[in-house]
C-alpha positions as CSV (number, residue, x, y, z in Angstrom):
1,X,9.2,-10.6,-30.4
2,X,6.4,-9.8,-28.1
3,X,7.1,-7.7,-24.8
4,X,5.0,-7.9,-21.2
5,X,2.9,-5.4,-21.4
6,X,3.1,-2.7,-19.2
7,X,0.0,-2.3,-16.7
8,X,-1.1,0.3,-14.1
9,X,-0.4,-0.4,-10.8
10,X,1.9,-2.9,-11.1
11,X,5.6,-3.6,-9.9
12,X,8.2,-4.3,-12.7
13,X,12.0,-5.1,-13.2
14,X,13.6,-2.9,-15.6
15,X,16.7,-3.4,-16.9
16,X,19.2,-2.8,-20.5
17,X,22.6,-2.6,-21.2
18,X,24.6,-0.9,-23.8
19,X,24.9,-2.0,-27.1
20,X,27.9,-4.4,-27.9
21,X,31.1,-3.8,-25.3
22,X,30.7,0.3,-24.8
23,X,29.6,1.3,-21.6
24,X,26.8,4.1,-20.9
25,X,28.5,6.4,-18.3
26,X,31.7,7.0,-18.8
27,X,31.8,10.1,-15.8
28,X,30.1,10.7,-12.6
29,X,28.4,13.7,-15.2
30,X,27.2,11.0,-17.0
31,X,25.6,9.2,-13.9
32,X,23.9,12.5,-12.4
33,X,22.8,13.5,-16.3
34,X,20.9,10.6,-17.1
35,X,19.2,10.5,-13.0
36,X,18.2,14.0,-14.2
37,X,16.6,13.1,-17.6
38,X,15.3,10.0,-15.5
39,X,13.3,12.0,-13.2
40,X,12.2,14.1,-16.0
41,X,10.7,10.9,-18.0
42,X,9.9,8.0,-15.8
43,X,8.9,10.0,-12.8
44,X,5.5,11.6,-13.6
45,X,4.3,8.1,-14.7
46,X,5.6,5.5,-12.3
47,X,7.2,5.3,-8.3
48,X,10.6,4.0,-8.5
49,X,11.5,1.5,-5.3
50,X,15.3,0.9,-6.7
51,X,17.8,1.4,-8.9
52,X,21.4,1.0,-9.0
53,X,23.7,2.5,-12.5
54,X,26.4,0.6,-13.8
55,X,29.2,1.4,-16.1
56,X,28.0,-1.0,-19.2
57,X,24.0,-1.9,-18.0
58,X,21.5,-0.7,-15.1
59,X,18.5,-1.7,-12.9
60,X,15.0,-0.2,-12.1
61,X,12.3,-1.7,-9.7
62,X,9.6,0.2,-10.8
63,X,5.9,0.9,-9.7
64,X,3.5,2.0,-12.9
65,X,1.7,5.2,-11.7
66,X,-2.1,4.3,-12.1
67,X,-4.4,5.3,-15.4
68,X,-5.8,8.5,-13.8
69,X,-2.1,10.0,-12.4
70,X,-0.7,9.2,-16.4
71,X,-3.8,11.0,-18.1
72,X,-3.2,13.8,-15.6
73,X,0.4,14.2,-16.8
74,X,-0.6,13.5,-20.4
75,X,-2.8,16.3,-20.4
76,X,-0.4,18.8,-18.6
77,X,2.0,17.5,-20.9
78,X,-0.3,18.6,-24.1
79,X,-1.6,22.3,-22.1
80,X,2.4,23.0,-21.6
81,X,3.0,22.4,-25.4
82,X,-0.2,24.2,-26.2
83,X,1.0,27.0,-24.2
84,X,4.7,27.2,-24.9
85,X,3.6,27.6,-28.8
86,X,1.4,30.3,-27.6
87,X,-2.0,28.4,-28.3
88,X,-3.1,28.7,-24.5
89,X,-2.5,32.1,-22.1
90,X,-3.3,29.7,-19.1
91,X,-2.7,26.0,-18.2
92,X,-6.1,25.8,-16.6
93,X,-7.7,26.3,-19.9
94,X,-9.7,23.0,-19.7
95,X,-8.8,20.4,-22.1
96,X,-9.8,16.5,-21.4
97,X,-7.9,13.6,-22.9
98,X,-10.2,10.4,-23.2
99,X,-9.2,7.4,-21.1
100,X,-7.2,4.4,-23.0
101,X,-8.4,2.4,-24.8
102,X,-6.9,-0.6,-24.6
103,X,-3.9,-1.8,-21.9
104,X,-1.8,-2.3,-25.0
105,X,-2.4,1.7,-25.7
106,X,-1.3,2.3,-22.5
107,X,1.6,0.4,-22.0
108,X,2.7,2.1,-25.4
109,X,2.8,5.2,-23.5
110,X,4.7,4.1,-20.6
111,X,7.3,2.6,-23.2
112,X,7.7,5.7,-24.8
113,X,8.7,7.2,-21.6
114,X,11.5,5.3,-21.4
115,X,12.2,5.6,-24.9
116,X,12.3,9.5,-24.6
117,X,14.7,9.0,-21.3
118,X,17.3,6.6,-23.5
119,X,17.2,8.5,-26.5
120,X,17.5,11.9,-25.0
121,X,20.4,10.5,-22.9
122,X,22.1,9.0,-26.4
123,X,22.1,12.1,-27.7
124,X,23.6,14.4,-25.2
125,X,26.5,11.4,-24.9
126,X,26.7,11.0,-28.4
127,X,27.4,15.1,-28.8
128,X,29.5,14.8,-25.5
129,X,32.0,12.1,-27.3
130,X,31.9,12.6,-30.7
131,X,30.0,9.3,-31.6
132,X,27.0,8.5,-33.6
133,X,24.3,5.8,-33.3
134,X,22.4,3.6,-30.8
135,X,23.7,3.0,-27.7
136,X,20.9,1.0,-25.3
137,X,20.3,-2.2,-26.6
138,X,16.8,-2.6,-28.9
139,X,14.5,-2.8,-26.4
140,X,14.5,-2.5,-22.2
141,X,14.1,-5.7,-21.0
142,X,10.7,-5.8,-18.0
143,X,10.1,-8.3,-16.0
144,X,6.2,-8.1,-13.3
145,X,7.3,-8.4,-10.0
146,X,4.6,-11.4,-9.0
147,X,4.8,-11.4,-4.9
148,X,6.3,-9.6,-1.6
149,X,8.8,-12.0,-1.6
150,X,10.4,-11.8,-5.0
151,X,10.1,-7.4,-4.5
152,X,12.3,-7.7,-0.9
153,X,14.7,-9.9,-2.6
154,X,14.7,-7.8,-5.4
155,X,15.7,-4.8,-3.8
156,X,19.2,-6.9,-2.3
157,X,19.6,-8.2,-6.0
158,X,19.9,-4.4,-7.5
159,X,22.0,-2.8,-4.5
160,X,24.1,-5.9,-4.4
161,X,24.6,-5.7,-8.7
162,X,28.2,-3.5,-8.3
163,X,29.1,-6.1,-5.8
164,X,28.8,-9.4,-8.2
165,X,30.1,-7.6,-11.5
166,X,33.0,-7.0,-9.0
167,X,33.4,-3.0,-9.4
168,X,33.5,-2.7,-5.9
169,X,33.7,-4.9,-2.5
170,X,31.0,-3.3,-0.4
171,X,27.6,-1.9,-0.4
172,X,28.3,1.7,0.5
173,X,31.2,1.8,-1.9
174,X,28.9,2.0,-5.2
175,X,27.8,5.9,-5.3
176,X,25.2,5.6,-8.0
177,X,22.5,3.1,-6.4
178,X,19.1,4.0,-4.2
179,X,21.0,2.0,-1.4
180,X,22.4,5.2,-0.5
181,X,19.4,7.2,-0.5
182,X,17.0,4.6,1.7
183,X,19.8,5.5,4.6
184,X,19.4,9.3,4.3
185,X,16.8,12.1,5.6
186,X,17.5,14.0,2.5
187,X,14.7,14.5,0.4
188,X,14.1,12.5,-2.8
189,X,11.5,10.9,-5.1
190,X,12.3,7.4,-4.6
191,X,9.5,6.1,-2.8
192,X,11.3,4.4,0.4
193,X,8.5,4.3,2.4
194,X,7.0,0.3,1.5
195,X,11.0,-1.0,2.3
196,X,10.8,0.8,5.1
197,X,7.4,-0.5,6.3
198,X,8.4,-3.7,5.4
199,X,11.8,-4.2,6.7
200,X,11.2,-1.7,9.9
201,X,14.3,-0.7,11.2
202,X,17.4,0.4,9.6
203,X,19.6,-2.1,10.9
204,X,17.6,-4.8,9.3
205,X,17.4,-3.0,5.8
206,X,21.5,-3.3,6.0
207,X,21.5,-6.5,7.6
208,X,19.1,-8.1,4.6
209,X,20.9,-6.7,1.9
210,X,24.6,-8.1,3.2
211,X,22.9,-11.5,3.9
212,X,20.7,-12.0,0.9
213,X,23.1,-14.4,-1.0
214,X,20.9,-14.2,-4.5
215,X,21.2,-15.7,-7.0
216,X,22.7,-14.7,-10.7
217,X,19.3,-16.3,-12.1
218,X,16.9,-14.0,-10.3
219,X,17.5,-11.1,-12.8
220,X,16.5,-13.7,-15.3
């Protein structure tokens, strides 16, 4: 089965579930463990708008970083291994990494990001509760976010998610969403500043998000 590719400058949907009826966080440690792997993995190569964590599945909106900014970490990526194996004294040793040659190659990459975020995650749960094998579905489902609209709606569909599975009644209640995070000063990398262009005040951000009525099929 074939999969979008994954292009460069481009705003995507991500989102997986656990394998069969187990959930993936089964703590608030789990929660703030994988956010730390996440910013560890997806960060360097792509903005992220929104997410919201849920016990058995989660959501990204995602913006791919562009070809230039993902050979730069590529190739501070390869000096740091270089280095840490004690091939390199300094990291500005020069070394060049050609550009991709195809988009496929380069979606590959952005892939494995991901796949090196939900397999480092397994393993630390897998050691943390005695379990073995997979525990994100095959593959992370993407889906390119085509217009302005379907982005702003987008946004209301993730922080709204812990609403419709009915874990909780309101917005604020749901700690491990970005919902939280576009309404504080405190720094972060979640790039807030397009909603915030876009919807202008703060009032309206809230307002949007408790009038949105979505529906189910947008994820879809």
């Amino acid at each position: 089965m074939s999969h979008e590719l994954l292009l460069p400058k481009t705003v995507y949907h991500i989102y997986t579930h656990a394998n069969g009826f187990e959930n993936l966080f089964n703590s608030e440690e789990n929660y703030r463990f994988f956010l730390r792997k996440y910013a560890y993995h997806v960060y360097p190569i792509a903005e992220t708008y929104a997410y919201c964590l849920m016990p058995n599945h989660l959501h990204l909106m995602i913006k791919i970083r562009s070809e230039k900014e993902v050979l730069q970490y590529l190739r501070m990526k390869k000096l740091e291994k270089l280095r840490n194996a004690g091939l390199l004294e300094s990291l500005e040793e020069e070394e060049t990494l050609q550009a991709f040659q195809t988009v496929e190659e380069f979606s590959n990459i952005i892939s494995s990001q991901f796949g090196h975020l939900f397999n480092g995650y397994t393993q630390a749960f897998n050691k943390m509760y005695s379990r073995k094998g997979s525990l994100f579905i095959p593959n992370f489902k993407r889906k390119k976010v085509n217009n302005e609209n379907y982005m702003t709606n987008l946004i209301c569909y993730i922080h709204n998610n812990p609403i419709h599975h009915g874990f909780v009644k309101n917005l604020t209640d749901w700690t491990f969403s970005s919902f939280h995070t576009y309404l504080s000063d405190k720094e972060t990398n979640l790039n807030k500043k397009y909603m915030h262009d876009w919807f202008g005040k703060e009032e309206l951000f809230i307002k949007f998000h408790k009038n949105s009525g979505l529906p189910v099929k947008l994820m879809f």
